[in-house]
PyMOL CGO cylinders between C-alpha atoms (Angstrom):
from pymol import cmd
from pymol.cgo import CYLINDER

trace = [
    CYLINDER, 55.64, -61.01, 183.78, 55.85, -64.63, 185.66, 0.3, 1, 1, 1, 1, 1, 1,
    CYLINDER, 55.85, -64.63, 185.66, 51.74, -64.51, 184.91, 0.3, 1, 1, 1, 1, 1, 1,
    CYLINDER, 51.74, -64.51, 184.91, 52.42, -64.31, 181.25, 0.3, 1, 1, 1, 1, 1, 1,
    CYLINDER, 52.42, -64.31, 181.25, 55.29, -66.52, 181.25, 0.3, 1, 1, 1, 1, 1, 1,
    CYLINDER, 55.29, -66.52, 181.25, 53.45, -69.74, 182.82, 0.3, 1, 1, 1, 1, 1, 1,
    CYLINDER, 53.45, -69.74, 182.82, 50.13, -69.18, 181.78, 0.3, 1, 1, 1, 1, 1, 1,
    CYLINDER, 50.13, -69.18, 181.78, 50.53, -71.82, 179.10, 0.3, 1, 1, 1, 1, 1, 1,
    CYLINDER, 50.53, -71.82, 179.10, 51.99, -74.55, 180.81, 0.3, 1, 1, 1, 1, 1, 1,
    CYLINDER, 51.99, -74.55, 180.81, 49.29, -73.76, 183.81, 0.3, 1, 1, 1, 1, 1, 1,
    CYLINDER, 49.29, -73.76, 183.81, 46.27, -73.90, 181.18, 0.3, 1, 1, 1, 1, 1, 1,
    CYLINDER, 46.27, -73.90, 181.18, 48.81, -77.01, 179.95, 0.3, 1, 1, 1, 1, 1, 1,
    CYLINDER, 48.81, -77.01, 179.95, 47.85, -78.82, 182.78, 0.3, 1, 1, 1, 1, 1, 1,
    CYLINDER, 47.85, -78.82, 182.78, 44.01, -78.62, 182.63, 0.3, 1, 1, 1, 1, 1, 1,
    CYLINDER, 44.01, -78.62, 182.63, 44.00, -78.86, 179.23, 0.3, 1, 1, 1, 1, 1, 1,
    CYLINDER, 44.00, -78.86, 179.23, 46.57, -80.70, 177.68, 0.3, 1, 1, 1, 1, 1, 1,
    CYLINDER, 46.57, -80.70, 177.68, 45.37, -81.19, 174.11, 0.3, 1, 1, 1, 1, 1, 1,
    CYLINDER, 45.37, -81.19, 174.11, 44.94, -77.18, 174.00, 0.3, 1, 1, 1, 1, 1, 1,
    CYLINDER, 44.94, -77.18, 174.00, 47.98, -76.49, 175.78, 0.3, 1, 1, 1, 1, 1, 1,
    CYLINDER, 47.98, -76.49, 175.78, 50.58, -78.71, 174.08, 0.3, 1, 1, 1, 1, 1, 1,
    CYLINDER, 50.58, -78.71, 174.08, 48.77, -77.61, 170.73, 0.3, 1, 1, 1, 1, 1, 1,
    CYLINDER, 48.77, -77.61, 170.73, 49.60, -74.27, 171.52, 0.3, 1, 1, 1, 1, 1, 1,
    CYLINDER, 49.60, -74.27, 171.52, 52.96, -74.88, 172.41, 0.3, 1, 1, 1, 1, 1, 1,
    CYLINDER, 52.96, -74.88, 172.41, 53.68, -76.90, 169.61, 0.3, 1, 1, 1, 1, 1, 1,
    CYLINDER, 53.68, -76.90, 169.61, 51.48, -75.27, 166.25, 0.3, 1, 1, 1, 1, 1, 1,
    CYLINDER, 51.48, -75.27, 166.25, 50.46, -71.54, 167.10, 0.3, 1, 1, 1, 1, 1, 1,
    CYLINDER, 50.46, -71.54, 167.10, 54.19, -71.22, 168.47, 0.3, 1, 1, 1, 1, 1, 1,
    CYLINDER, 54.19, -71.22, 168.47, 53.17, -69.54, 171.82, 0.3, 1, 1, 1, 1, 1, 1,
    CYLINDER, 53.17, -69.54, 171.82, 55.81, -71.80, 174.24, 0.3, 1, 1, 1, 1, 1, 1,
    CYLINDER, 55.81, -71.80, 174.24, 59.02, -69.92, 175.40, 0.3, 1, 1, 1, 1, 1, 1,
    CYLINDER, 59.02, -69.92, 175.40, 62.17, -72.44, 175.56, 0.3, 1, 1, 1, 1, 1, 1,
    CYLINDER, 62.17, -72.44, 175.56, 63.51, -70.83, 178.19, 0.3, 1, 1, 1, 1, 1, 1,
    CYLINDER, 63.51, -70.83, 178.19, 60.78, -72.43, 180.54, 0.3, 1, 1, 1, 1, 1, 1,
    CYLINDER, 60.78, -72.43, 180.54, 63.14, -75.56, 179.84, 0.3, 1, 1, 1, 1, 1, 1,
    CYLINDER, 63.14, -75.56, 179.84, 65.07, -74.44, 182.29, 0.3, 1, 1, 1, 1, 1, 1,
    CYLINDER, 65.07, -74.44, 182.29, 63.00, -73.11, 184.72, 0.3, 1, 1, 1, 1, 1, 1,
    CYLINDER, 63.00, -73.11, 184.72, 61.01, -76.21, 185.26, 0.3, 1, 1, 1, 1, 1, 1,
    CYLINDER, 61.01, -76.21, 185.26, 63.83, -77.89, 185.56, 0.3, 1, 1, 1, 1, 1, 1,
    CYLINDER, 63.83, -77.89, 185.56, 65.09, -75.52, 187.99, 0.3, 1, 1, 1, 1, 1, 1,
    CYLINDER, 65.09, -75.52, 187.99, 61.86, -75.27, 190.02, 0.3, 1, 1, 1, 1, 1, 1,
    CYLINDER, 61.86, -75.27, 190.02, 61.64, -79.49, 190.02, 0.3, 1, 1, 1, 1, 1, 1,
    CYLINDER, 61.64, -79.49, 190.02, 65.09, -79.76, 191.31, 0.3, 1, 1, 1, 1, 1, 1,
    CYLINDER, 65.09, -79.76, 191.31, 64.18, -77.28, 193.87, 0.3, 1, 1, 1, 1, 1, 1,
    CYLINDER, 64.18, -77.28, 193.87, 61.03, -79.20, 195.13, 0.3, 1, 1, 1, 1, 1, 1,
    CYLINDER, 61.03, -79.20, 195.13, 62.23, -82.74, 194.60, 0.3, 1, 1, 1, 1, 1, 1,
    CYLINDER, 62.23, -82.74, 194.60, 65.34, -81.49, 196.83, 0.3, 1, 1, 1, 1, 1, 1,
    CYLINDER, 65.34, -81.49, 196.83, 63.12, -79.90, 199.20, 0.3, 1, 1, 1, 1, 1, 1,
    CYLINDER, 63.12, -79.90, 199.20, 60.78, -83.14, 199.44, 0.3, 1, 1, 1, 1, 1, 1,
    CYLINDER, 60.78, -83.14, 199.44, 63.88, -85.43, 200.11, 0.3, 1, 1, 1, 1, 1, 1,
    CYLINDER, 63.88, -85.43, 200.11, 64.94, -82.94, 202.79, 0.3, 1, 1, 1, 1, 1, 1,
    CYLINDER, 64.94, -82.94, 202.79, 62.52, -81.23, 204.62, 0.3, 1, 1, 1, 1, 1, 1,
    CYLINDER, 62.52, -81.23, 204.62, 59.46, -84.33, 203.94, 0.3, 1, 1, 1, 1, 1, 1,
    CYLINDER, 59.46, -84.33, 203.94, 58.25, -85.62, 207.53, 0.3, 1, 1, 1, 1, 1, 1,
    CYLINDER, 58.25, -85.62, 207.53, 59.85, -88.30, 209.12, 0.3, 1, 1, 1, 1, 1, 1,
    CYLINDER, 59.85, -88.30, 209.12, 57.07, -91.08, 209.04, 0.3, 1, 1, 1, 1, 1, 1,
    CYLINDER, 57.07, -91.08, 209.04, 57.18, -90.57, 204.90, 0.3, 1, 1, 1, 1, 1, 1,
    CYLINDER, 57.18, -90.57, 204.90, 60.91, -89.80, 204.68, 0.3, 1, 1, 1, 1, 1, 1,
    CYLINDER, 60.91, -89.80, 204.68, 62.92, -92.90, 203.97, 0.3, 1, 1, 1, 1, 1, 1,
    CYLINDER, 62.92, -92.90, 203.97, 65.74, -90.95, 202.71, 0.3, 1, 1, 1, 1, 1, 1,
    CYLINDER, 65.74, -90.95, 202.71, 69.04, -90.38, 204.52, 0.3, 1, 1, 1, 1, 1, 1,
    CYLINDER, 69.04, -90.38, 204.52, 69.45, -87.01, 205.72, 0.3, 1, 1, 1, 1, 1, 1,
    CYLINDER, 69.45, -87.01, 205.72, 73.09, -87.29, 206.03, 0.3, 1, 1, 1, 1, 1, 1,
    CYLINDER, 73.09, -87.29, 206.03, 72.85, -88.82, 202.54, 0.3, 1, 1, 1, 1, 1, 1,
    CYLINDER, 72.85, -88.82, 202.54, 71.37, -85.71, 201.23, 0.3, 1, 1, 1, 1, 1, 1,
    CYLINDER, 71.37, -85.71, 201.23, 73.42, -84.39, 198.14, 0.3, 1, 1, 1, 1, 1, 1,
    CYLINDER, 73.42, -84.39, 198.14, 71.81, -81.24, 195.93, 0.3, 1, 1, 1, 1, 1, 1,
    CYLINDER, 71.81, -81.24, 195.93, 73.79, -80.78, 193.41, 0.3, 1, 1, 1, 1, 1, 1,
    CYLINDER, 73.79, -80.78, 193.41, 74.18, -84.63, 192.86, 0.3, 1, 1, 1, 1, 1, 1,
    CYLINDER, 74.18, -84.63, 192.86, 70.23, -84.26, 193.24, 0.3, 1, 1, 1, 1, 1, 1,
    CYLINDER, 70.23, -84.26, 193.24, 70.45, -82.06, 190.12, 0.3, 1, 1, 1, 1, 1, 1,
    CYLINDER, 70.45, -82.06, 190.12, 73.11, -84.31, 188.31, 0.3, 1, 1, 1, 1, 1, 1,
    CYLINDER, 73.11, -84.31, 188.31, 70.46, -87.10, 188.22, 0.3, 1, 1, 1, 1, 1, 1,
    CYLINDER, 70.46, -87.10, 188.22, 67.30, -84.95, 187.20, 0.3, 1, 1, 1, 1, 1, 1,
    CYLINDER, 67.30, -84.95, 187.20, 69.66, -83.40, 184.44, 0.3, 1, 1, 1, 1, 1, 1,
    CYLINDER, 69.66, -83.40, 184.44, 70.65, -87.22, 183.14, 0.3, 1, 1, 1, 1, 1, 1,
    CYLINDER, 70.65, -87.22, 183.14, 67.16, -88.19, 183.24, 0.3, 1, 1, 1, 1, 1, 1,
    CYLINDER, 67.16, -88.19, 183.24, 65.84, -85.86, 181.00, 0.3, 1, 1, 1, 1, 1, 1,
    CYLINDER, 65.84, -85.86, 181.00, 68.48, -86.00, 178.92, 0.3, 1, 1, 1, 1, 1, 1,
    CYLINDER, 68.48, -86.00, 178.92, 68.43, -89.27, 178.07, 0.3, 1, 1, 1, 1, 1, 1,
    CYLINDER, 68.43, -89.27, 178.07, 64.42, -89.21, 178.14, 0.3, 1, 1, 1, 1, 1, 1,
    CYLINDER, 64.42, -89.21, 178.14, 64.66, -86.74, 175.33, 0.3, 1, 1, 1, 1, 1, 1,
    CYLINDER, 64.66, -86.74, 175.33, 67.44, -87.97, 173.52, 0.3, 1, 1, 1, 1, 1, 1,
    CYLINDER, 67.44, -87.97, 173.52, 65.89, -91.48, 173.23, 0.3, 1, 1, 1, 1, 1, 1,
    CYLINDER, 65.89, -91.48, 173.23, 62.45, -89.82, 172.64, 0.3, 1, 1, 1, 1, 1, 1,
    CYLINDER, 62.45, -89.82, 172.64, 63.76, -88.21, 169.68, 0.3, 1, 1, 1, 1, 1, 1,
    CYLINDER, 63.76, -88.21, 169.68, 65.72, -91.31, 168.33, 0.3, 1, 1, 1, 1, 1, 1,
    CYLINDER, 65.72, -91.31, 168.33, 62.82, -93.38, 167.87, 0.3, 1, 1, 1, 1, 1, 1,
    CYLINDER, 62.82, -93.38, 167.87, 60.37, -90.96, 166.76, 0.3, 1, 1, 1, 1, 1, 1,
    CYLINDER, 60.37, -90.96, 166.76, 62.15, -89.79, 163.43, 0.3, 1, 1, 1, 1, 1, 1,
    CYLINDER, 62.15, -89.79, 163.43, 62.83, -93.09, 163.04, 0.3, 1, 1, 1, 1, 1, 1,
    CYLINDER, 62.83, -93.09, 163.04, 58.75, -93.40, 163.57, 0.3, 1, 1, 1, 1, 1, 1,
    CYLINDER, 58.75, -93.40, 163.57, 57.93, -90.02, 161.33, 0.3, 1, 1, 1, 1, 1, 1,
    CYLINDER, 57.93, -90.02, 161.33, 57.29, -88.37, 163.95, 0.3, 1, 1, 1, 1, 1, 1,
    CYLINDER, 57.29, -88.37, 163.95, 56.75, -84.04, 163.74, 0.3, 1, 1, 1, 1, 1, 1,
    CYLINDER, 56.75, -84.04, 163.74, 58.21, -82.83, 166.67, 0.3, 1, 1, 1, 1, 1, 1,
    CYLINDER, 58.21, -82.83, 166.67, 61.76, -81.59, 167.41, 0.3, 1, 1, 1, 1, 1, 1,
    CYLINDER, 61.76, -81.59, 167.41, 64.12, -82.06, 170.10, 0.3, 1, 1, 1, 1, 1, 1,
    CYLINDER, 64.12, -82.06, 170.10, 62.73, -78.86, 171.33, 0.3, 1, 1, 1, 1, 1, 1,
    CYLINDER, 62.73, -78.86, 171.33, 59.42, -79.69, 171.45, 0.3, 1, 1, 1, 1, 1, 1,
    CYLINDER, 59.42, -79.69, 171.45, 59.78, -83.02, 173.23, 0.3, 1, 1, 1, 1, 1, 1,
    CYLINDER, 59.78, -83.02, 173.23, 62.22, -80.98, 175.80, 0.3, 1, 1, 1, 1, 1, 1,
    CYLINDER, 62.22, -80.98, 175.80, 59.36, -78.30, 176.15, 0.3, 1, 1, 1, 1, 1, 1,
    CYLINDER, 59.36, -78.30, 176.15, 56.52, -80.84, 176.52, 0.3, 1, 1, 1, 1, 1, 1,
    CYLINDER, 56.52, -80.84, 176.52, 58.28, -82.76, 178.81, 0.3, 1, 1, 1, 1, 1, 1,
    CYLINDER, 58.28, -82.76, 178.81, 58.88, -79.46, 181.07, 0.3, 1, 1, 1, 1, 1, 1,
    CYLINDER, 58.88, -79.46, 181.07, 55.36, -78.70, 180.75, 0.3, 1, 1, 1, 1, 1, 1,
    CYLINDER, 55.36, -78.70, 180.75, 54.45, -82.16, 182.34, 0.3, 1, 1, 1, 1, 1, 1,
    CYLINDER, 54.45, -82.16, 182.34, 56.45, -81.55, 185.51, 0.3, 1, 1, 1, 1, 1, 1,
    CYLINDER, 56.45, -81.55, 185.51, 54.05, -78.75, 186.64, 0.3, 1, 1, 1, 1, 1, 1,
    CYLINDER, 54.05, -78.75, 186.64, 52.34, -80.86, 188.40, 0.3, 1, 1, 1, 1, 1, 1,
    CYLINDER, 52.34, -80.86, 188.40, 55.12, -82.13, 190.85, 0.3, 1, 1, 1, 1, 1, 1,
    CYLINDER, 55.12, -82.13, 190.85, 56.36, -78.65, 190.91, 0.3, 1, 1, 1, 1, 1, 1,
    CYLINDER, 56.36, -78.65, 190.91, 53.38, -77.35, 193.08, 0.3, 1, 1, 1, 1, 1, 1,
    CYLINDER, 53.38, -77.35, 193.08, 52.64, -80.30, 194.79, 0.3, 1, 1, 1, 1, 1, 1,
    CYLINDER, 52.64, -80.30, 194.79, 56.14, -81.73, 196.03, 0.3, 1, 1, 1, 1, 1, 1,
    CYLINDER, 56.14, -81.73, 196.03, 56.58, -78.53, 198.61, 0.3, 1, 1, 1, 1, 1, 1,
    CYLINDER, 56.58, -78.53, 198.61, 52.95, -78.04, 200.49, 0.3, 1, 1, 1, 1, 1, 1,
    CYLINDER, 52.95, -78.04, 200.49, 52.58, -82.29, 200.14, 0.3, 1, 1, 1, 1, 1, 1,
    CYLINDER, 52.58, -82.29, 200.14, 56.20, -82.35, 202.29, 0.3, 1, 1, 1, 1, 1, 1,
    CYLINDER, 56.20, -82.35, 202.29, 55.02, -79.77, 204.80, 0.3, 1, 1, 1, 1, 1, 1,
    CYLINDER, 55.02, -79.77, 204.80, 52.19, -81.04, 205.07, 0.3, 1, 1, 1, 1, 1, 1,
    CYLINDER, 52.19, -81.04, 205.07, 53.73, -84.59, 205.73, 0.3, 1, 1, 1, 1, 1, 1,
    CYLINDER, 53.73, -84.59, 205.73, 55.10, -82.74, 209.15, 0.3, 1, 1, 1, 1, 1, 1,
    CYLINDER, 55.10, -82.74, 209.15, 51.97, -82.86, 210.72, 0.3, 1, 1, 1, 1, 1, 1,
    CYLINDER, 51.97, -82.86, 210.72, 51.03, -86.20, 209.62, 0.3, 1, 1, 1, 1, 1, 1,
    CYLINDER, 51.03, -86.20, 209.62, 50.98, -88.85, 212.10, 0.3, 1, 1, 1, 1, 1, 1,
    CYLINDER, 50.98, -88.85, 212.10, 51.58, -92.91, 211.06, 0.3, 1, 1, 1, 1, 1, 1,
    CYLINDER, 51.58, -92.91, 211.06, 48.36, -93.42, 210.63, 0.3, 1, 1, 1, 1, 1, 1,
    CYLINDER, 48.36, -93.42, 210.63, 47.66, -90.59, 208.09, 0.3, 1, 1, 1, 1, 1, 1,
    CYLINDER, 47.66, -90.59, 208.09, 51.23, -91.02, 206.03, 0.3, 1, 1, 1, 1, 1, 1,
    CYLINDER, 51.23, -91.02, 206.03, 48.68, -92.31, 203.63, 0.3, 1, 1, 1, 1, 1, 1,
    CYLINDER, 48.68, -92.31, 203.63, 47.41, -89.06, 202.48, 0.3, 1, 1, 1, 1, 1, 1,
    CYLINDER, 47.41, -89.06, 202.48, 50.76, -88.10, 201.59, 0.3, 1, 1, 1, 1, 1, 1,
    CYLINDER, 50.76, -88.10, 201.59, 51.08, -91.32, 199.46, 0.3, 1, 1, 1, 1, 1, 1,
    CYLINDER, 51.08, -91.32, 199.46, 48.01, -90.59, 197.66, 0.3, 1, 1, 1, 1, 1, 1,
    CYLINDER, 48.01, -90.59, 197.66, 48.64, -87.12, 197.34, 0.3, 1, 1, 1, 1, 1, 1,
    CYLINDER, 48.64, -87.12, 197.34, 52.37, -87.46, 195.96, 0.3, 1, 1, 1, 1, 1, 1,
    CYLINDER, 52.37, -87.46, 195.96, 50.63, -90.47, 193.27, 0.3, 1, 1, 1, 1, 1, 1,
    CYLINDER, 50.63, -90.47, 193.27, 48.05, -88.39, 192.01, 0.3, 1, 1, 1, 1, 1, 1,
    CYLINDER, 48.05, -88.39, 192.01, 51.09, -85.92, 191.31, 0.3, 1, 1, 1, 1, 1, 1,
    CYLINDER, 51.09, -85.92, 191.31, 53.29, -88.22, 189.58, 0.3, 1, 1, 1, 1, 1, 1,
    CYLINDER, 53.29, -88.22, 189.58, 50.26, -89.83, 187.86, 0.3, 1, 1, 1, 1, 1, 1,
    CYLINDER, 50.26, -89.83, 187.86, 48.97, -86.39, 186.52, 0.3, 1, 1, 1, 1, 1, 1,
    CYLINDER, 48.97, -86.39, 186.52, 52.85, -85.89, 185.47, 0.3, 1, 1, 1, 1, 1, 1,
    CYLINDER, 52.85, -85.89, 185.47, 52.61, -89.05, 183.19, 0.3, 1, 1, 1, 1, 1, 1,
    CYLINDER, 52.61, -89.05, 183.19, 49.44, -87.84, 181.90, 0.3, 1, 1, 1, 1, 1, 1,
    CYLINDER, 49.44, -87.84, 181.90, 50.41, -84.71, 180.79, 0.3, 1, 1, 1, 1, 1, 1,
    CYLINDER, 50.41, -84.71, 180.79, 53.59, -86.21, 179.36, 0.3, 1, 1, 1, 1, 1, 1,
    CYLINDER, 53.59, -86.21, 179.36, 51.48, -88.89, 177.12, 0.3, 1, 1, 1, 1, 1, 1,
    CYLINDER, 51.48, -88.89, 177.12, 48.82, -86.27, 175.53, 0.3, 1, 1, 1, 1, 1, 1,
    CYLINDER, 48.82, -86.27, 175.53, 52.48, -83.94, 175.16, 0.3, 1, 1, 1, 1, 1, 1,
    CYLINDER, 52.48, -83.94, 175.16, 54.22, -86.83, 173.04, 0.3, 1, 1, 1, 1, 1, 1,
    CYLINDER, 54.22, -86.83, 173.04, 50.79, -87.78, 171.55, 0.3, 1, 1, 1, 1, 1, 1,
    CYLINDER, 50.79, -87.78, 171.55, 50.37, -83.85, 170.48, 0.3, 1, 1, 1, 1, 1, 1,
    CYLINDER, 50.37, -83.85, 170.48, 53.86, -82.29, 169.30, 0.3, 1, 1, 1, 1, 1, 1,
    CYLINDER, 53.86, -82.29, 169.30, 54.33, -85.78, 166.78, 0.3, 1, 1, 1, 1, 1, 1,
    CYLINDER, 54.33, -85.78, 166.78, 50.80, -85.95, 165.47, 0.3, 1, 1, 1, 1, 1, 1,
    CYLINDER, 50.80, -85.95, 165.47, 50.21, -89.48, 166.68, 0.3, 1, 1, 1, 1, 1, 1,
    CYLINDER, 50.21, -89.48, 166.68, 47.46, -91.73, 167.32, 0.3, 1, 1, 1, 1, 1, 1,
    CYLINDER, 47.46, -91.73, 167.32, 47.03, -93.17, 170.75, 0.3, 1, 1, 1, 1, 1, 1,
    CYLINDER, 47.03, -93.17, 170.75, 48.41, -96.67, 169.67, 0.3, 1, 1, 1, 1, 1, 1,
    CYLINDER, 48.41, -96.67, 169.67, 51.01, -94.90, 168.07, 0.3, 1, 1, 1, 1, 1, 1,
    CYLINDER, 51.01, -94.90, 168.07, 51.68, -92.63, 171.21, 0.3, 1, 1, 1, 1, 1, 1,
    CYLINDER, 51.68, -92.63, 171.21, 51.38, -95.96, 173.68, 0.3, 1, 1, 1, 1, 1, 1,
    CYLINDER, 51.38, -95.96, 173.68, 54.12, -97.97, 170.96, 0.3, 1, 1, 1, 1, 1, 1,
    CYLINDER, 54.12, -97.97, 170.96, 56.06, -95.02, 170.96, 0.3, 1, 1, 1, 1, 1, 1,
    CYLINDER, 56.06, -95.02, 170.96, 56.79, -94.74, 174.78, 0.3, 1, 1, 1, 1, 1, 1,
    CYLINDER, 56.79, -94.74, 174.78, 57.66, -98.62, 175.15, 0.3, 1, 1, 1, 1, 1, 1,
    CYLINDER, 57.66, -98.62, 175.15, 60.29, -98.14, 172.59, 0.3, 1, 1, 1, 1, 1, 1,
    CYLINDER, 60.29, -98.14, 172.59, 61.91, -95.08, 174.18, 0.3, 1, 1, 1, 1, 1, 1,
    CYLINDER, 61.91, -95.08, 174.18, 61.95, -96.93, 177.19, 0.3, 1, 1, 1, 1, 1, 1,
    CYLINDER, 61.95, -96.93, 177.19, 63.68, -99.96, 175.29, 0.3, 1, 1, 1, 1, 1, 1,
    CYLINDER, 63.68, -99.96, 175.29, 66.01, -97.23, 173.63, 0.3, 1, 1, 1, 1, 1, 1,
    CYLINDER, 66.01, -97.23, 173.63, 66.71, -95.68, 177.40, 0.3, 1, 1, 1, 1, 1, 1,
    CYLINDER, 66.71, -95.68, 177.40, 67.93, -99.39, 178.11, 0.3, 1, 1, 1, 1, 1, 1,
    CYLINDER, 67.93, -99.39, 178.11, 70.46, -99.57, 174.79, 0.3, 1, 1, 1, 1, 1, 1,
    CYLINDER, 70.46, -99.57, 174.79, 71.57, -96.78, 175.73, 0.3, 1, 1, 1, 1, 1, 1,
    CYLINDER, 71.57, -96.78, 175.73, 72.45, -96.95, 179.04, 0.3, 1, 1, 1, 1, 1, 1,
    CYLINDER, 72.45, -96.95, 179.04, 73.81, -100.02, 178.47, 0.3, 1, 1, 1, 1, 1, 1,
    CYLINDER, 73.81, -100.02, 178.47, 75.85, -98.55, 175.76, 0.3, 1, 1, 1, 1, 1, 1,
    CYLINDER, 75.85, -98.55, 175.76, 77.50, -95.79, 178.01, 0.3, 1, 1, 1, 1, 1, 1,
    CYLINDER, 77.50, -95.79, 178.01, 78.17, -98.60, 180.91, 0.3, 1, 1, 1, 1, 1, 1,
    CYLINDER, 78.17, -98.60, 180.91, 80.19, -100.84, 178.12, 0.3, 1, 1, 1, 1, 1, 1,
    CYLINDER, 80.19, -100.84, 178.12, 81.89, -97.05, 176.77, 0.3, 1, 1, 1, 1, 1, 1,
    CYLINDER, 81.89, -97.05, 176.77, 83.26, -96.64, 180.35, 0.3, 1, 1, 1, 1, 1, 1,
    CYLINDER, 83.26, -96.64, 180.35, 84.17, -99.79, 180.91, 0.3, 1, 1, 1, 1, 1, 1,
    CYLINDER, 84.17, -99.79, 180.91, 86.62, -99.89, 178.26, 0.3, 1, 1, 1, 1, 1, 1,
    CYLINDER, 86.62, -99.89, 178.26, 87.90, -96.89, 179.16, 0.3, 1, 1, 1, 1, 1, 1,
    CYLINDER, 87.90, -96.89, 179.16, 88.52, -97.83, 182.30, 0.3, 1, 1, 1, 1, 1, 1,
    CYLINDER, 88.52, -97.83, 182.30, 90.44, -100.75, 180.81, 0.3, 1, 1, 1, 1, 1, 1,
    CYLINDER, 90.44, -100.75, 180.81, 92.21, -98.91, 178.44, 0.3, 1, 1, 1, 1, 1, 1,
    CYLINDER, 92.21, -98.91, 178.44, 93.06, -96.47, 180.84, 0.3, 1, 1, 1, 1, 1, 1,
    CYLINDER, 93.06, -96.47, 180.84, 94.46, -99.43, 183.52, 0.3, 1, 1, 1, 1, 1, 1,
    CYLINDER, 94.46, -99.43, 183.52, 96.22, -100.57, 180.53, 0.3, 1, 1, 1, 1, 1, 1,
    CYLINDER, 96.22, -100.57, 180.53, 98.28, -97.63, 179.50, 0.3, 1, 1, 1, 1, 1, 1,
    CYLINDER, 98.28, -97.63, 179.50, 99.02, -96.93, 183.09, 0.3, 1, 1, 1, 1, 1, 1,
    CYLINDER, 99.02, -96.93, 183.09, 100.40, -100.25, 183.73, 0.3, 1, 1, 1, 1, 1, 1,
    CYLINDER, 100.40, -100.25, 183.73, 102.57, -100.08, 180.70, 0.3, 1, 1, 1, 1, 1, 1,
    CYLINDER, 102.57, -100.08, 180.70, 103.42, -96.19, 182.10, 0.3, 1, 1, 1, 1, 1, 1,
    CYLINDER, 103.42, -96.19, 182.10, 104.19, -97.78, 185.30, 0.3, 1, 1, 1, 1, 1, 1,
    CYLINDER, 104.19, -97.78, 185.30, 106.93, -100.80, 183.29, 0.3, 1, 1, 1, 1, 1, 1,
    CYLINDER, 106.93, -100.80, 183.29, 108.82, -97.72, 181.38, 0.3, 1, 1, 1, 1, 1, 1,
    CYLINDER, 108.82, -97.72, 181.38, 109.30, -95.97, 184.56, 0.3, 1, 1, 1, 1, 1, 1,
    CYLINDER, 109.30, -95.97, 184.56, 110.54, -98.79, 186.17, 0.3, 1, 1, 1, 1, 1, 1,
    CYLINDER, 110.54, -98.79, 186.17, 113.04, -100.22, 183.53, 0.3, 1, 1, 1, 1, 1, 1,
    CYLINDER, 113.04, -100.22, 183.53, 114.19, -96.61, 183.13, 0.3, 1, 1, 1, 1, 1, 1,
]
cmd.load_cgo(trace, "trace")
């Protein structure tokens, strides 16, 4: 059962034009491994803040929040997909929220496995040797990217130009709309000040 239900996002990472052509064309992804990637990167990333070895660890133990750990990872993709999604309808193209929430599971794979053994490992590793951690955590997160490009290049038909103009204007569209949600709150923060303080004058008067 958990055989079948990662072998594609496995074979995914060693072949990415197959995989996400599977995924995307012959129909062979399950959405639910949404989800569980998500689930399983929370669990690592957590585990690598926590548990990684002190000379690699600049995180604050007593800082250490897991469901606010979560919160983030959840906002993250969210807003990757969302503003993946805006701009490529606008850009023709072919793939649905689904699929760019799917491929963009997929490309966490490689964090997933490497985040836990690279943080134990880190234990053992003396100053001198918190370099192979480094590299090892990069050629994670690099692999990760990877996997992510050939996904959006794959599940909207794209060229590689196409695919490399595609990803700067999510990023700009991450940026709108961020800012965007900071000015939302902001005013109502100020509305909400505002009807307080008049709240506030009635009870007074009365």
């Amino acid at each position: 059962m958990v055989r079948e239900y990662f072998s594609l996002p496995v074979y995914t990472m060693f072949h990415p034009s197959d995989g996400f052509y599977d995924m995307k064309y012959e129909k062979k992804g399950k959405t639910s491994i949404i989800f569980v990637n998500l689930f399983l990167f929370w669990i690592s990333y957590s585990f690598s803040k926590q548990y990684s070895g002190f000379v690699v660890n600049e995180n604050n133990p007593m800082g250490f929040n897991l469901f606010g750990d979560l919160a983030t990872i959840l906002m993250v993709f969210l807003l990757w997909c969302t503003a993946n999604w805006s701009i490529t309808t606008l850009m023709n193209g072919e793939g649905k929220f689904k699929d760019i929430a799917m491929a963009t599971s997929y490309a966490l794979m490689p964090m997933i496995f490497t985040f836990v053994p690279a943080s134990l490992l880190s234990n053992l590793f003396v100053q001198q040797e918190a370099a192979f951690y480094t590299t090892i955590m990069g050629i994670s997160i690099a692999w990760s990217v990877m996997l992510l490009f050939f996904g959006i290049l794959t599940v909207h038909n794209y060229t590689v130009a196409k695919t490399i103009a595609t990803l700067f204007l999510t990023f700009i569209s991450i940026c709108v709309i961020l800012f965007l949600l900071m000015l939302i709150s902001s005013l109502i923060q100020q509305v909400w000040v505002f009807v307080s303080s008049i709240y506030t004058e009635l009870l007074y008067r009365a």
